[in-house]
MARKOL-586227 format. One record per residue (C-alpha): residue number from 1; residue in one letter; chain; y, x, z. Coordinates in nm, 2 decimals. Example, Ala and Ser with C-alpha at 12.3 -4.5 7.8 and 13.67 -1.06 7.14 Angstrom:
<rs>
<n = 1 res = A chain = A Y = -0.45 X = 1.23 Z = 0.78>
<n = 2 res = S chain = A Y = -0.11 X = 1.37 Z = 0.71>
</rs>
This chain:
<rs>
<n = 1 res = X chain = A Y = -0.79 X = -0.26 Z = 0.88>
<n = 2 res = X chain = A Y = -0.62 X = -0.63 Z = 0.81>
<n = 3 res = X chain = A Y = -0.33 X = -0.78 Z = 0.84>
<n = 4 res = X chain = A Y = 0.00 X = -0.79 Z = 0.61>
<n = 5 res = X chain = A Y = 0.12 X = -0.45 Z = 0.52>
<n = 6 res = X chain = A Y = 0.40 X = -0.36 Z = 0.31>
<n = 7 res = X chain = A Y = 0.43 X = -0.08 Z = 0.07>
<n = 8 res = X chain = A Y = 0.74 X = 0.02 Z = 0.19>
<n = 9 res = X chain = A Y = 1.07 X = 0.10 Z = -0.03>
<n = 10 res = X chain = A Y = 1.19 X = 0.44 Z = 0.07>
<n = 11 res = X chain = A Y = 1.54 X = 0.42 Z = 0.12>
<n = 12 res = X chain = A Y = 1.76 X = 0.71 Z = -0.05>
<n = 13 res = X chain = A Y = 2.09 X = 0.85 Z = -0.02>
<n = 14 res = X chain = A Y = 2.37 X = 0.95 Z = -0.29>
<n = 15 res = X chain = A Y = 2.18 X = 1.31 Z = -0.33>
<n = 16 res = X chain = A Y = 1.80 X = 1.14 Z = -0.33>
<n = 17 res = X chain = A Y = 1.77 X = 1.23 Z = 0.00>
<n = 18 res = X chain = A Y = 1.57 X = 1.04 Z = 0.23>
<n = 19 res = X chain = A Y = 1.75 X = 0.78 Z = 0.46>
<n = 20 res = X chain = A Y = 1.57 X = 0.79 Z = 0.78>
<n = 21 res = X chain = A Y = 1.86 X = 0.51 Z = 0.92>
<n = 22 res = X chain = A Y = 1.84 X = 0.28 Z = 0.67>
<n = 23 res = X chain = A Y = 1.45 X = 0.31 Z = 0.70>
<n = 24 res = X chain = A Y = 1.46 X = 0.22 Z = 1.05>
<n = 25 res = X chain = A Y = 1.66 X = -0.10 Z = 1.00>
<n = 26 res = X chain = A Y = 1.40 X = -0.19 Z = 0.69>
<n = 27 res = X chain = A Y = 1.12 X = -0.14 Z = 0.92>
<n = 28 res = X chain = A Y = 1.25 X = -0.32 Z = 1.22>
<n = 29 res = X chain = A Y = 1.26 X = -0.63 Z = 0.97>
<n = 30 res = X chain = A Y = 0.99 X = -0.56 Z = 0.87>
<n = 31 res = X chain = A Y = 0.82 X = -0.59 Z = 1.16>
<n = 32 res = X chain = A Y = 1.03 X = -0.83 Z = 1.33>
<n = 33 res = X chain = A Y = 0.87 X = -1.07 Z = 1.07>
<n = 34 res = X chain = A Y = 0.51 X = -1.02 Z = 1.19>
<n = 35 res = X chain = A Y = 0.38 X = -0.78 Z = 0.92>
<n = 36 res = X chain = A Y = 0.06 X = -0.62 Z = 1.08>
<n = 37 res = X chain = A Y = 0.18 X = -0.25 Z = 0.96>
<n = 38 res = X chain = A Y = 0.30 X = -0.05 Z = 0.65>
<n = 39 res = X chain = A Y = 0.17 X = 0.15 Z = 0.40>
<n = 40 res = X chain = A Y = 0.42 X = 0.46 Z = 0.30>
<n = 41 res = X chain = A Y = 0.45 X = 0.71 Z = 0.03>
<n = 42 res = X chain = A Y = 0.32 X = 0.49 Z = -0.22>
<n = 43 res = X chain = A Y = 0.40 X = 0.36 Z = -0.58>
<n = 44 res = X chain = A Y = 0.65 X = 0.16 Z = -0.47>
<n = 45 res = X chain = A Y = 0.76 X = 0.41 Z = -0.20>
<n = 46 res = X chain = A Y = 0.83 X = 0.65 Z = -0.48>
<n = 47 res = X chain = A Y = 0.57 X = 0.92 Z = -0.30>
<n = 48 res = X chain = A Y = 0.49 X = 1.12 Z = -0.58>
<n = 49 res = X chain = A Y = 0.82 X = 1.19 Z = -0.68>
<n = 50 res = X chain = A Y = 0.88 X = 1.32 Z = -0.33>
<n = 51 res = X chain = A Y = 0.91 X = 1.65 Z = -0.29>
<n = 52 res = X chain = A Y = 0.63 X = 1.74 Z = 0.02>
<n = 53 res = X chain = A Y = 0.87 X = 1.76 Z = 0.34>
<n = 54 res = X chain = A Y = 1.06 X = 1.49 Z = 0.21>
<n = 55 res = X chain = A Y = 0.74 X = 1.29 Z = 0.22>
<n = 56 res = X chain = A Y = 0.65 X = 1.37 Z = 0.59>
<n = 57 res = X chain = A Y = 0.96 X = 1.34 Z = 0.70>
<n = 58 res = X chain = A Y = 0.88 X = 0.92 Z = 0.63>
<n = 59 res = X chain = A Y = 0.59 X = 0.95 Z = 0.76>
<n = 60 res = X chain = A Y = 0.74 X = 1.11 Z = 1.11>
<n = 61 res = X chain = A Y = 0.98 X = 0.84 Z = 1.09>
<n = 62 res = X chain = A Y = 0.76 X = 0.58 Z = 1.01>
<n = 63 res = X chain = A Y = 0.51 X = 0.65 Z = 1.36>
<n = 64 res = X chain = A Y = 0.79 X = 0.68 Z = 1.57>
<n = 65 res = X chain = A Y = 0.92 X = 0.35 Z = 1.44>
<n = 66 res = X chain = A Y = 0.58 X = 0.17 Z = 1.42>
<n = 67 res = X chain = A Y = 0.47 X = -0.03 Z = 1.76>
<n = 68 res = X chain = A Y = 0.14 X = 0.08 Z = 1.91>
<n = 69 res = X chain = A Y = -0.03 X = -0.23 Z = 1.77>
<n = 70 res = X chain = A Y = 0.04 X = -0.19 Z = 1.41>
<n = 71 res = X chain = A Y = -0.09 X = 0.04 Z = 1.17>
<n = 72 res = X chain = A Y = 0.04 X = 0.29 Z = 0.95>
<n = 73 res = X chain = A Y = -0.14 X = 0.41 Z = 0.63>
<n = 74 res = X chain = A Y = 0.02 X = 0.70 Z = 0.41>
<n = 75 res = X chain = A Y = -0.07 X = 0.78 Z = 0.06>
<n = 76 res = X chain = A Y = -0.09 X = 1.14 Z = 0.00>
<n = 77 res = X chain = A Y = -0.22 X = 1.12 Z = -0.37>
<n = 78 res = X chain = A Y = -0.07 X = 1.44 Z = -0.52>
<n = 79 res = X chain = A Y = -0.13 X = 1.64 Z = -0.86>
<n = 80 res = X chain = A Y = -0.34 X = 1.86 Z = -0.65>
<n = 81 res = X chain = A Y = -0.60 X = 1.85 Z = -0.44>
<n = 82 res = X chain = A Y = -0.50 X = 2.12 Z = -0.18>
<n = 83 res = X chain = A Y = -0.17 X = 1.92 Z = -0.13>
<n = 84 res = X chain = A Y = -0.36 X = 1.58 Z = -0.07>
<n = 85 res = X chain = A Y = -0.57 X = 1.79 Z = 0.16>
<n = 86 res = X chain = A Y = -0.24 X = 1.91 Z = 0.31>
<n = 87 res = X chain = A Y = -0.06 X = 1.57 Z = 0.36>
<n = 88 res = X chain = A Y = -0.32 X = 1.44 Z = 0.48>
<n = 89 res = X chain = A Y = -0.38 X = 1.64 Z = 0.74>
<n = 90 res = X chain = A Y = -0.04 X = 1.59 Z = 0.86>
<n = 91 res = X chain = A Y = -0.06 X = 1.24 Z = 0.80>
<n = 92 res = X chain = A Y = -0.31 X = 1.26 Z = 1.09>
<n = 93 res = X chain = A Y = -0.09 X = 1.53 Z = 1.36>
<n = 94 res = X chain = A Y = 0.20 X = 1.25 Z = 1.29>
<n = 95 res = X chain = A Y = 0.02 X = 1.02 Z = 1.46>
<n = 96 res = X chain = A Y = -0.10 X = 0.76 Z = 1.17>
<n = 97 res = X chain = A Y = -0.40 X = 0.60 Z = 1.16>
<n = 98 res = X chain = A Y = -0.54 X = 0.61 Z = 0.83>
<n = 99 res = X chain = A Y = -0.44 X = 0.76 Z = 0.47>
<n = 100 res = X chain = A Y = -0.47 X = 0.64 Z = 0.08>
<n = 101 res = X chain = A Y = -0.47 X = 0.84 Z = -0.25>
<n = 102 res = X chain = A Y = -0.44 X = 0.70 Z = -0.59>
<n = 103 res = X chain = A Y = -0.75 X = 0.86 Z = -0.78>
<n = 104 res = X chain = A Y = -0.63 X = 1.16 Z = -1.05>
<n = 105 res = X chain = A Y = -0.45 X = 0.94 Z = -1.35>
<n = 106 res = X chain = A Y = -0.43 X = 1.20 Z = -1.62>
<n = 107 res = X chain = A Y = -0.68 X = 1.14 Z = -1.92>
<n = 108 res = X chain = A Y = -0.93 X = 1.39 Z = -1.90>
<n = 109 res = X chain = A Y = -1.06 X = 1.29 Z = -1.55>
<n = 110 res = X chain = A Y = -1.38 X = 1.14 Z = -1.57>
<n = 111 res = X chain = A Y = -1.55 X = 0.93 Z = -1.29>
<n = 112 res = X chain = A Y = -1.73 X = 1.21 Z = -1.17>
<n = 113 res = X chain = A Y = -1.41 X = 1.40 Z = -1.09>
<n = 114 res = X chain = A Y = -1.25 X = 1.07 Z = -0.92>
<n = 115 res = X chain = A Y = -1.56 X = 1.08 Z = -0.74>
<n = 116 res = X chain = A Y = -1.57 X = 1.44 Z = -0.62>
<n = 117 res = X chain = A Y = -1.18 X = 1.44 Z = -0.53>
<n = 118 res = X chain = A Y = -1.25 X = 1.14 Z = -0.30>
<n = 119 res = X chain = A Y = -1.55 X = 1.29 Z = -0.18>
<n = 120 res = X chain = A Y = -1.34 X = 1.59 Z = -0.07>
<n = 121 res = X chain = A Y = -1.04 X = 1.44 Z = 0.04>
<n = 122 res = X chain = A Y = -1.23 X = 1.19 Z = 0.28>
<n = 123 res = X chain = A Y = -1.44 X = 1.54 Z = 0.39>
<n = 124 res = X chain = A Y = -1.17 X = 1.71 Z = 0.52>
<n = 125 res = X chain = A Y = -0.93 X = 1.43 Z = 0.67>
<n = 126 res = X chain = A Y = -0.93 X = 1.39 Z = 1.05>
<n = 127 res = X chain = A Y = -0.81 X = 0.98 Z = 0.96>
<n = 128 res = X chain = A Y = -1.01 X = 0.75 Z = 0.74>
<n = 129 res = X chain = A Y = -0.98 X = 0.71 Z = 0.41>
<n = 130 res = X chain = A Y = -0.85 X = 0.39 Z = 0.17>
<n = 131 res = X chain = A Y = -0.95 X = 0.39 Z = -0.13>
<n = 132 res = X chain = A Y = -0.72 X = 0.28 Z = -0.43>
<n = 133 res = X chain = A Y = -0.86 X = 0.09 Z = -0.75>
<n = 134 res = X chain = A Y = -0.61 X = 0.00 Z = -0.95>
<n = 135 res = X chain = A Y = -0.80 X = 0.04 Z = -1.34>
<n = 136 res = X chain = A Y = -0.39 X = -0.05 Z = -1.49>
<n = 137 res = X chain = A Y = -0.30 X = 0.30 Z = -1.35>
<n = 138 res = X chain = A Y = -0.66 X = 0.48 Z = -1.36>
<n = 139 res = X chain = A Y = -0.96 X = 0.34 Z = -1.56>
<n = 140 res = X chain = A Y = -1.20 X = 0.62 Z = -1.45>
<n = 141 res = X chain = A Y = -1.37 X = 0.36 Z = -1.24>
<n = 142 res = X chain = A Y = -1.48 X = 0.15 Z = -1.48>
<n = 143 res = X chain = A Y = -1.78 X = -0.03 Z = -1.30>
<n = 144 res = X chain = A Y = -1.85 X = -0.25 Z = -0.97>
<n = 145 res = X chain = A Y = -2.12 X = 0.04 Z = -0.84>
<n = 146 res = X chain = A Y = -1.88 X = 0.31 Z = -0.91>
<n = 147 res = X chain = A Y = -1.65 X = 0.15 Z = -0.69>
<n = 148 res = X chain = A Y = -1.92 X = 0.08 Z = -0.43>
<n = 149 res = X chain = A Y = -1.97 X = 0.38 Z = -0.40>
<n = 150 res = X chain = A Y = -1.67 X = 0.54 Z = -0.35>
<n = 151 res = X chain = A Y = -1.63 X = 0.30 Z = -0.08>
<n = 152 res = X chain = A Y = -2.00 X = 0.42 Z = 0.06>
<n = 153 res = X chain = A Y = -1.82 X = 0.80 Z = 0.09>
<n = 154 res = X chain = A Y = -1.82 X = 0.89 Z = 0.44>
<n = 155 res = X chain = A Y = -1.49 X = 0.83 Z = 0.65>
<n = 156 res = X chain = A Y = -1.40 X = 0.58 Z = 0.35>
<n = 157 res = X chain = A Y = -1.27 X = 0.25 Z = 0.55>
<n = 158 res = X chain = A Y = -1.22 X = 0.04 Z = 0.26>
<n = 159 res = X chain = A Y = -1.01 X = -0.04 Z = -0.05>
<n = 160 res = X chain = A Y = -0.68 X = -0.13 Z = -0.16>
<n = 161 res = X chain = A Y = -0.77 X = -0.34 Z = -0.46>
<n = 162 res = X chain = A Y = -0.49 X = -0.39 Z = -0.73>
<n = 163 res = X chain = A Y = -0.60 X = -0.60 Z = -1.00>
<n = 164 res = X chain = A Y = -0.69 X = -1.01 Z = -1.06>
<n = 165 res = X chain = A Y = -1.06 X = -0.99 Z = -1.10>
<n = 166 res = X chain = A Y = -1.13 X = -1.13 Z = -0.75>
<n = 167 res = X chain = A Y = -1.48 X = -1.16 Z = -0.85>
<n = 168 res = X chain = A Y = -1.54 X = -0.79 Z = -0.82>
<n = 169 res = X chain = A Y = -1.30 X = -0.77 Z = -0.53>
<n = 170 res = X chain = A Y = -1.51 X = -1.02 Z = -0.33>
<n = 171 res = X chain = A Y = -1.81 X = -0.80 Z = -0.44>
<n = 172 res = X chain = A Y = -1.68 X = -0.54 Z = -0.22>
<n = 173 res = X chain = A Y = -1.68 X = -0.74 Z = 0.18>
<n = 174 res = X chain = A Y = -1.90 X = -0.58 Z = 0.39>
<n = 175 res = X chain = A Y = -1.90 X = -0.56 Z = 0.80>
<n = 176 res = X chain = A Y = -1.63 X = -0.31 Z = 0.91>
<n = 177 res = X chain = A Y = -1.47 X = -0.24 Z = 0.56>
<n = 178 res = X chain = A Y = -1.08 X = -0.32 Z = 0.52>
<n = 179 res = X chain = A Y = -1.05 X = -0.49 Z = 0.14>
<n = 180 res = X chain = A Y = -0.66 X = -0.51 Z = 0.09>
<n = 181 res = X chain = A Y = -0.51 X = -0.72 Z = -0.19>
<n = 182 res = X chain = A Y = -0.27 X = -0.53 Z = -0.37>
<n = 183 res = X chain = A Y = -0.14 X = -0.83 Z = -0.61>
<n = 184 res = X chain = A Y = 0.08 X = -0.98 Z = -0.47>
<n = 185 res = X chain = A Y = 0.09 X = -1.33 Z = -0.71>
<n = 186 res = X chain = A Y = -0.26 X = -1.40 Z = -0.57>
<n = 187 res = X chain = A Y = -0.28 X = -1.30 Z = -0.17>
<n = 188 res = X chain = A Y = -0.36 X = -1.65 Z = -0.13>
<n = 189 res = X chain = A Y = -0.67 X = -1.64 Z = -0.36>
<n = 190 res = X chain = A Y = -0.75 X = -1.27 Z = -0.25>
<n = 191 res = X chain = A Y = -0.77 X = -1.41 Z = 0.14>
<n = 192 res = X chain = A Y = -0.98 X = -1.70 Z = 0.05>
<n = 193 res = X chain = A Y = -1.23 X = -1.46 Z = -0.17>
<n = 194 res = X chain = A Y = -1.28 X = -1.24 Z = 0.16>
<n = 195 res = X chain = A Y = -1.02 X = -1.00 Z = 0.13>
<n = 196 res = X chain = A Y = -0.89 X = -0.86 Z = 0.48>
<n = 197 res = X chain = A Y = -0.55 X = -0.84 Z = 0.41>
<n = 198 res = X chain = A Y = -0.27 X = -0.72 Z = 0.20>
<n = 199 res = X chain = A Y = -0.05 X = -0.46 Z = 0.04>
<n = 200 res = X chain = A Y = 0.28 X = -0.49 Z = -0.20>
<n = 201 res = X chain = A Y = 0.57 X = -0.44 Z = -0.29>
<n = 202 res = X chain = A Y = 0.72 X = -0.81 Z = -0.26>
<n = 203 res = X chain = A Y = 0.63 X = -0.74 Z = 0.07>
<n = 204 res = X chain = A Y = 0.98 X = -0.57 Z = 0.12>
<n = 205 res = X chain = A Y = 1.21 X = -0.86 Z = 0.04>
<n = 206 res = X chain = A Y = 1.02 X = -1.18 Z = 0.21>
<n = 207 res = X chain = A Y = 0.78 X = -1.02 Z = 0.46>
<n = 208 res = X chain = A Y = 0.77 X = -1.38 Z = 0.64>
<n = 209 res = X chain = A Y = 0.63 X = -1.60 Z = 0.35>
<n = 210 res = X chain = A Y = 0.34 X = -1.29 Z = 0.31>
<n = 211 res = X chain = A Y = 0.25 X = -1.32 Z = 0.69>
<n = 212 res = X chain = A Y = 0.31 X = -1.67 Z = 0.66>
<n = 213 res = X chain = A Y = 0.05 X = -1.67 Z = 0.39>
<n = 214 res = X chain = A Y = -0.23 X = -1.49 Z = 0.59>
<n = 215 res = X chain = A Y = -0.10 X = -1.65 Z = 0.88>
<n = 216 res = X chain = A Y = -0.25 X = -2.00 Z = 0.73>
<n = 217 res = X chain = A Y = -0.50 X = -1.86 Z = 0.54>
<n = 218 res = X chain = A Y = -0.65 X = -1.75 Z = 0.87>
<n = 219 res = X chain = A Y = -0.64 X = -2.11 Z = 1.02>
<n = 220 res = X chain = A Y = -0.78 X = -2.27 Z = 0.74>
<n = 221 res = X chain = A Y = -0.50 X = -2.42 Z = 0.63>
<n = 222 res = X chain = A Y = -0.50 X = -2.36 Z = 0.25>
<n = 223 res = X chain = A Y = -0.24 X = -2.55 Z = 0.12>
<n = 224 res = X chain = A Y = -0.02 X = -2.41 Z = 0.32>
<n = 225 res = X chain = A Y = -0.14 X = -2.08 Z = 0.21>
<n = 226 res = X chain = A Y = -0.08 X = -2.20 Z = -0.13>
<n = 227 res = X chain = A Y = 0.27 X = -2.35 Z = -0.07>
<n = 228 res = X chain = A Y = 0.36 X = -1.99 Z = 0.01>
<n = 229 res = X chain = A Y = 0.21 X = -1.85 Z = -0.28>
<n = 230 res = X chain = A Y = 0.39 X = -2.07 Z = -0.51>
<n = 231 res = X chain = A Y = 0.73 X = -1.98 Z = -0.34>
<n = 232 res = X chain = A Y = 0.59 X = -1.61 Z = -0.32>
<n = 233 res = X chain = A Y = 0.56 X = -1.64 Z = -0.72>
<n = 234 res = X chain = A Y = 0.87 X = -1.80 Z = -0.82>
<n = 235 res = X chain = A Y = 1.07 X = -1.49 Z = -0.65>
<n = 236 res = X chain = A Y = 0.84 X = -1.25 Z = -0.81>
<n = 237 res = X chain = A Y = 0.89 X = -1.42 Z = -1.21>
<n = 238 res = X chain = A Y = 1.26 X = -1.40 Z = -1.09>
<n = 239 res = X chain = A Y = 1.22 X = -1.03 Z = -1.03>
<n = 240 res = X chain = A Y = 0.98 X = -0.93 Z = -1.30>
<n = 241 res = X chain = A Y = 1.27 X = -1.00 Z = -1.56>
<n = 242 res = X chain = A Y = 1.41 X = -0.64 Z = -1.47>
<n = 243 res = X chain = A Y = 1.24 X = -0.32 Z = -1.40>
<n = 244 res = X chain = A Y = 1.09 X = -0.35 Z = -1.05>
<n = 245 res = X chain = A Y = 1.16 X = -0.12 Z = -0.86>
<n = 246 res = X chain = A Y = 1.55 X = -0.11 Z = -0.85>
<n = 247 res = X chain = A Y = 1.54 X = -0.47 Z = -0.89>
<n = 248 res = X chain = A Y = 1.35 X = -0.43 Z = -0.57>
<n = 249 res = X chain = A Y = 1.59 X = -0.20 Z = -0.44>
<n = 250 res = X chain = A Y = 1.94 X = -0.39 Z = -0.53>
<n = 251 res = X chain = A Y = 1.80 X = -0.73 Z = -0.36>
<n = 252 res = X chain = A Y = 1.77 X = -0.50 Z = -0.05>
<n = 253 res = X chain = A Y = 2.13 X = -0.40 Z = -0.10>
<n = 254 res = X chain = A Y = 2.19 X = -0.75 Z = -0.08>
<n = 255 res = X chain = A Y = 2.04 X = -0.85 Z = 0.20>
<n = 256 res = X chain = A Y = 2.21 X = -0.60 Z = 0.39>
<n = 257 res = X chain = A Y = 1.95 X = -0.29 Z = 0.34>
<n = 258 res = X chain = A Y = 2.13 X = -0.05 Z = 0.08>
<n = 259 res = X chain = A Y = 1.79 X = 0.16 Z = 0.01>
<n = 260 res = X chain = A Y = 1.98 X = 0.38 Z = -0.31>
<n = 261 res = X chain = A Y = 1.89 X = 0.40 Z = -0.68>
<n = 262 res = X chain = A Y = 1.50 X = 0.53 Z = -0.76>
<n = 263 res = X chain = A Y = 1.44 X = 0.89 Z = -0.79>
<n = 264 res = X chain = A Y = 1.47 X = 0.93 Z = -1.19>
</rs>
């Protein structure tokens, strides 16, 4: 559980459909640039707004796209348990290696119910379990030990941790734990702070300056690693002038990889 993975754009035809073509071509330059895996049917993948075969279609696509040394993790948050529960386990007959969930985001959930739907998803998944803080989307874990112990749940591998307070995130490192960065203006910081590796969005449109960052980070060489941050950030001020994720989208189109409009 490290390495650079991107939260991959799901491409989309005229209809909404997924593009299982275009996909392939994404993740082949994706890979061909050294990213260390992917993470699917996220945020940025547009996961929730999937509608459930839709969403393991990717995933199918994504393992039989994916070389045996990479990883694949698939978010299979849901507005319901049962259909986490159900993603999740084909998440794991698909062939990848480890699933996420966003924790319930609608305001009457409490920590204790964050707690118990980890609890239960982690209970019943045949793959380990990432968990997601990110207090911008969810503030039910509000605390350092609520978070440690989520991460304590058995089957729990780690956490993807979206937000700039790498205080707390380097509070989390232990032996055998995956701690993914999932800002991408400070992988650089993140990796010298002890984080593993890292998630994003950004990840999509310049995969070779991310693993270019870790990639130097790694070696000790930390002004490299901050060369490519700085480069990293000037593309990402660029972006964040325009709603992200079909600004996102219509640089792919650019490049060559037409991944549709976002699901409305």
């Amino acid at each position: 559980m490290r390495g650079i993975l991107p939260a991959a754009i799901t491409p989309l035809d005229d209809a909404g459909t997924f593009a299982p073509a275009v996909f392939e071509r994404l993740l082949e330059r994706l890979y061909g640039a050294g990213a260390d895996g992917v993470y699917v049917c996220g945020t940025t993948g547009e996961g929730t707004l999937m509608s459930r075969g839709q969403r393991q279609a990717v995933v199918e696509t994504t393992v039989a796209c994916t070389p045996p040394d990479r990883t694949v993790i698939v978010h299979v948050g849901a507005p319901s348990l049962p259909e986490a529960i159900g993603l999740a386990a084909h998440a794991a007959r698909a062939g990848a290696h480890a699933i996420s969930s966003l924790p319930p985001t609608s305001s009457p959930f409490g920590f204790p119910d964050v707690f118990r739907y980890y609890q239960a998803l982690a209970a019943a998944s045949e793959l380990p379990l990432l968990v997601y803080y990110f207090p911008e989307v969810s503030q039910s874990i509000a605390t350092a030990d609520q978070l440690e112990s989520l991460c304590a749940l058995p089957n729990v591998c780690g956490v993807k941790f979206t937000d700039f307070d790498l205080y707390r995130m380097a509070s989390m490192g232990r032996p055998g734990r995956g701690v993914f960065s999932g800002r991408d203006e400070v992988l650089a910081a993140a990796l010298l702070m002890g984080a593993t590796g890292g998630i994003g969005t950004f990840y999509n449109l310049t995969p070779e300056l991310f693993v270019g960052i870790y990639e130097a980070a790694a070696a000790g060489r930390w002004e490299d690693a901050r060369a490519g941050q700085l480069r990293v950030n000037t593309l990402i001020r660029c972006v964040l002038r325009h709603p992200l994720f079909p600004a996102v989208k219509q640089i792919l189109a650019w490049s060559g990889i037409d991944c549709g409009a976002c699901l409305p």
